[in-house]
Phi, psi and omega in degrees: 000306173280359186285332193269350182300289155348291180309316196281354155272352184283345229348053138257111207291302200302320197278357169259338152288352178251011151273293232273340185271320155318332171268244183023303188272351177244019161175076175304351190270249274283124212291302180314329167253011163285313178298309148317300168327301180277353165264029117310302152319310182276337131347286228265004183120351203234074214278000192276356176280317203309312155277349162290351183283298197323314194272010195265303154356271166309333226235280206308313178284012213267068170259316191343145163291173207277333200286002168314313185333286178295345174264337167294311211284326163305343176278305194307315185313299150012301221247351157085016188268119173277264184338267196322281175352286182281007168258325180318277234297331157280010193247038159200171182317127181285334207218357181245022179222315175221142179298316207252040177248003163258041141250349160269350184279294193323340189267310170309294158325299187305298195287021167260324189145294223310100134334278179313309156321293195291261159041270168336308193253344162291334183264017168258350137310308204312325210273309209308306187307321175296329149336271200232018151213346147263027159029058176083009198249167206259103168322118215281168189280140196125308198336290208282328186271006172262334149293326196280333173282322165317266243261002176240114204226079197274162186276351173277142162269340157319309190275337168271351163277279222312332191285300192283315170299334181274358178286318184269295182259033176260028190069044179251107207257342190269344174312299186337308170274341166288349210273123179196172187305112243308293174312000169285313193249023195260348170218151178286151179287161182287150185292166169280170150281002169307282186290062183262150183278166190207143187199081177208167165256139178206127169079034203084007171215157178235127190282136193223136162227125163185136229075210146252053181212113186244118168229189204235131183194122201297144183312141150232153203317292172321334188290340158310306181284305167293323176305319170320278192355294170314316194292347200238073192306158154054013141290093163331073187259143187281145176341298219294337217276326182281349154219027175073024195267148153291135170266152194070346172343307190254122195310157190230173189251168206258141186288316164202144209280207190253333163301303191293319181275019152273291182323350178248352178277334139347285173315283167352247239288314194273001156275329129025245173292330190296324204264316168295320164315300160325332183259011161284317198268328172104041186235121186264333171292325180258060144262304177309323181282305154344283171307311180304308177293335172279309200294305166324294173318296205269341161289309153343299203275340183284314197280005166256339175275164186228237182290156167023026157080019168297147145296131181305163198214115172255145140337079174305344191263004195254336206287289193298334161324292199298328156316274200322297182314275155009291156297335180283288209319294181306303167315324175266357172265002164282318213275314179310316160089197162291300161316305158267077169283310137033281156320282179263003158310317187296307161325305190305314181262346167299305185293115180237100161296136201155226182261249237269139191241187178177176166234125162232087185249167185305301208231141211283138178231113157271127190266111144273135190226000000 
């Protein structure tokens, strides 16, 4: 299911309908990933499954958390029933599950008449949006309706002007010259090399540009660490390499001995036994507690073991190399920030620390270091 969510910002459509039909044959019951599925479907053109998922959905749980809510009233938009939409769509969160589901109520509205309504709740988008995705800066003109087709990613351009026209006509008067084909609008054009992003030092301070917010902020160490980084975007580098530590130099330690790991396998097997007795008796709360202490345990016990469950052997020195590195980088992608946020939001979900660090960010950035 989510392999296929994925595809589907990617808009490879077809191999994301055959994971989402693939979670579907292997496990159709499950209520939380039926409710996600469905506003895939309804993505992919096919909003009357998408609510026929909601209500199977809505069946299995009805227990549910309020956010099934927001994903029906998006199949009902899909399915053009505006009142079923805007009646889902109040009876769950406005604002901690999809950013952008009070521009569907505001849109629902709009094609029903209710002025005054779409009005209302477009502008309790507008301020969401200014919130927690232009992070207080005052959305440029375009912005917003070039986010909502990125972040809606349908596979018809019908359903996405259907999207955007009900948007123009709850009053987002700056949509109105953007609405055009999807493929048009689905990504920002690629930067020039004029606009290349910059993470370097000169003259004592190191100048960070990313976007249009350029600051200045006294070294700290890491910052050294990331710039390598950057230059080698989905390139591995090992800890030692950022401070020359030799690796294997020191004898190493056994992570875990032939006592703890009976003992923990010991545990294992009798939890085991505990969780089918529970899943015997119906009692989902101590299943639920039960199951959480093996996944904890059996993660534990894959990451100390190695070939043929002999215990792993660490490196002390690459291990505290590997700390170390690890705290500077994050203390300076902490320090940006603060400065940036922007900025560090993007290091944060880009930057990957450990005995091997890397750079992955979503989408390709040219750097000067």
């Amino acid at each position: 299911m989510i392999l296929g969510r994925i595809l589907l910002f990617r808009g490879q459509y077809d191999l994301a309908e055959q994971h989402i039909d693939r979670s579907l044959a292997l496990n159709s019951n499950d209520a939380d990933c039926l409710a996600q599925i469905s506003t895939s479907k309804t993505f992919l053109g096919k909003p009357q499954e998408g609510v026929d998922l909601f209500l199977k959905a809505q069946r299995l749980n009805p227990y549910r958390n309020v956010w099934y809510n927001t994903y029906g009233a998006f199949n009902y938009f899909g399915l053009r029933r505006y009142n079923k939409c805007i009646e889902t769509a109040l009876k769950g969160p406005l604002t901690d599950v999809w950013v952008d589901i009070s521009a569907f109520i505001a849109a629902a509205y709009a094609y029903i008449g209710d002025d005054l309504e779409a009005g209302r709740y477009l502008q309790q988008f507008k301020d969401t949006f200014q919130k927690h995705i232009s992070l207080g800066r005052v959305p440029e003109h375009g912005e917003i309706v070039q986010w909502m087709t990125v972040a809606n990613p349908f596979k018809h351009d019908a359903d996405t002007r259907h999207m955007i026209d009900g948007l123009v006509l709850a009053g987002l008067h700056d949509a109105a010259d953007q609405v055009s084909a999807k493929h048009e609008t689905s990504a920002p054009p690629p930067k020039s090399s004029t606009e290349a992003d910059t993470f370097r030092e000169e003259n004592g301070l190191w100048h960070l540009t990313f976007g249009e917010l350029t600051v200045q902020l006294q070294e700290v160490k890491g910052f050294h660490d990331l710039a390598r980084l950057l230059t080698q975007p989905e390139t591995e580098v090992h800890c030692t390499e950022f401070t020359g530590t030799p690796a294997g130099a020191g004898s190493q330690d056994v992570v875990m001995d032939e006592k703890a790991r009976i003992s923990y396998q010991e545990r294992i097997r009798d939890l085991q036994e505990d969780i089918a007795e529970a899943e015997a008796m119906n009692d989902r709360g101590r299943t639920e507690k039960l199951k959480s202490e093996l996944e904890q345990l059996t993660d534990h016990l894959m990451k100390a073991l190695g070939i043929g469950h002999r215990s792993r052997k660490l490196d002390p020195t690459v291990e505290r190399t590997r700390a170390a590195v690890t705290w500077r980088i994050r203390s300076a992608i902490r320090k940006i920030d603060a400065a940036h946020p922007a900025l560090g939001r993007h290091l944060t979900n880009s930057i990957r620390t450990g005995t091997f660090c890397s750079y992955s960010p979503e989408e390709e950035h040219t750097w000067e270091t």
